[in-house]
C-alpha positions as CSV (number, residue, x, y, z in Angstrom):
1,X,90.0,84.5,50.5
2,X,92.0,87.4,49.2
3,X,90.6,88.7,45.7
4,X,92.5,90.9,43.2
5,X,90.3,94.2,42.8
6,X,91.2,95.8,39.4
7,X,89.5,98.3,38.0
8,X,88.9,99.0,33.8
9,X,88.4,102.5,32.5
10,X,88.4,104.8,34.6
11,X,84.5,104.5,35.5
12,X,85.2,103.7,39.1
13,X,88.3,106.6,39.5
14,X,85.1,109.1,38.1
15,X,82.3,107.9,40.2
16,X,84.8,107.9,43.5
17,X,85.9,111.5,42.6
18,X,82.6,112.6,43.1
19,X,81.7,111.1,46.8
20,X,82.8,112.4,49.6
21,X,85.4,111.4,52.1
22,X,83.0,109.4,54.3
23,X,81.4,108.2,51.8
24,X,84.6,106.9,50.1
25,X,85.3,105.2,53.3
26,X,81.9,103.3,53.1
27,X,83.0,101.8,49.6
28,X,86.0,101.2,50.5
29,X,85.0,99.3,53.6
30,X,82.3,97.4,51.3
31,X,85.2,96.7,49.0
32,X,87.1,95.2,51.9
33,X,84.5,92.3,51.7
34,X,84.3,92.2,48.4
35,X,88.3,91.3,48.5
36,X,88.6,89.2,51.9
37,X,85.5,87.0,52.4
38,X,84.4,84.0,51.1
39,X,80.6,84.3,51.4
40,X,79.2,88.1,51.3
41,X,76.1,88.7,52.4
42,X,73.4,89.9,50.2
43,X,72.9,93.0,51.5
44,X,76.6,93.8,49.7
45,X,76.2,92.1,45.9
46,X,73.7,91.5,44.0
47,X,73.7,89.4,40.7
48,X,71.9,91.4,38.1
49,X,72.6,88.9,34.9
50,X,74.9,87.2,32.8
51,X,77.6,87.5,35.3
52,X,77.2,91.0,35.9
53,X,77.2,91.8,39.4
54,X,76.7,94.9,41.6
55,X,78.5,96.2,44.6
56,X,75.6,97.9,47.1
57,X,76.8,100.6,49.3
58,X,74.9,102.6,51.4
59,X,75.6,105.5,54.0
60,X,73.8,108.4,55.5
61,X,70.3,107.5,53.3
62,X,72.2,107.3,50.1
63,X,72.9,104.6,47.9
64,X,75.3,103.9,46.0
65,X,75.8,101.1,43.2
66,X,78.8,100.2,41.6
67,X,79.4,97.6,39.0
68,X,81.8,94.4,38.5
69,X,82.6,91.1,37.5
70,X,84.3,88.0,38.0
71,X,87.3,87.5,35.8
72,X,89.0,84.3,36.4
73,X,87.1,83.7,39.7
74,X,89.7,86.3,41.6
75,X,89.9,89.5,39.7
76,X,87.1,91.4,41.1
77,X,87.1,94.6,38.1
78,X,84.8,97.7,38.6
79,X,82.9,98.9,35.9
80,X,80.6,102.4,36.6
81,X,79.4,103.7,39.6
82,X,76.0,105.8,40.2
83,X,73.9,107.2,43.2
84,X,70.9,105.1,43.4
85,X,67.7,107.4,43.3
86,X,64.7,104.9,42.6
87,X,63.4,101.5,43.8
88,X,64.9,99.5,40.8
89,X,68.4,99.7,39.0
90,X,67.9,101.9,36.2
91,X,68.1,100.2,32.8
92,X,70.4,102.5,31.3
93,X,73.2,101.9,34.0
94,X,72.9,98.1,33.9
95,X,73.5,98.7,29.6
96,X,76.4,101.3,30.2
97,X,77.7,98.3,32.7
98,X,77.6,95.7,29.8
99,X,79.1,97.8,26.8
100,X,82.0,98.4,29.5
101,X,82.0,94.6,29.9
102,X,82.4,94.1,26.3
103,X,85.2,96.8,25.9
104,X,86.9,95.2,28.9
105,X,86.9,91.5,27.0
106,X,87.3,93.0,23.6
107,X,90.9,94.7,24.9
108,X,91.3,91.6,27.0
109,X,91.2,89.1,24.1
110,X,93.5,91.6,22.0
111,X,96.0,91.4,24.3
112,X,96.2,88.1,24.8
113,X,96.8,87.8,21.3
């Protein structure tokens, strides 16, 4: 398996600006699977809803959530990225996530015109 990772935005560039080195390293090791295997483990990805998925990261007692899709079962494309502070995925991350969906079809579509 070797997925495509795009990402749409600018969301993901933001969220990876603020992390540090090592923890850049831990995403982009998590990433890695994302891209190269066929079946990822739970502990990585988690399928929120409506084909919204999200990327879980953690390193040094900190987690980290970042969202994506499937586009065309190979393009892998990050939405927004947070620090996980509470037990469940905070509601107004998971809607952020979805109007960034919609944006990311809306252009799609009027490109393709």
């Amino acid at each position: 398996m070797n997925r495509k990772v795009k990402t749409y935005g600018g969301y993901f560039e933001t969220f990876m600006a603020t992390l540090t080195d090592k923890e850049q390293d831990k995403v982009q090791y998590t990433l890695m699977l994302l891209k190269t295997e066929d079946r990822i483990p739970v502990k990585f990805i988690k399928l929120i809803k409506d084909g919204l998925y999200e990327l879980r990261v953690e390193y040094n007692r900190n987690i980290y959530r970042i969202f994506f899709i499937f586009d065309e079962e190979w393009i892998v494309v990050l939405f927004n990225g947070f620090q996980k502070k509470t037990q469940k995925t905070p509601t107004a991350e998971i809607e952020k996530a979805f109007k960034i969906k919609e944006a990311y079809y809306g252009d799609k579509q009027s490109q393709n015109r």
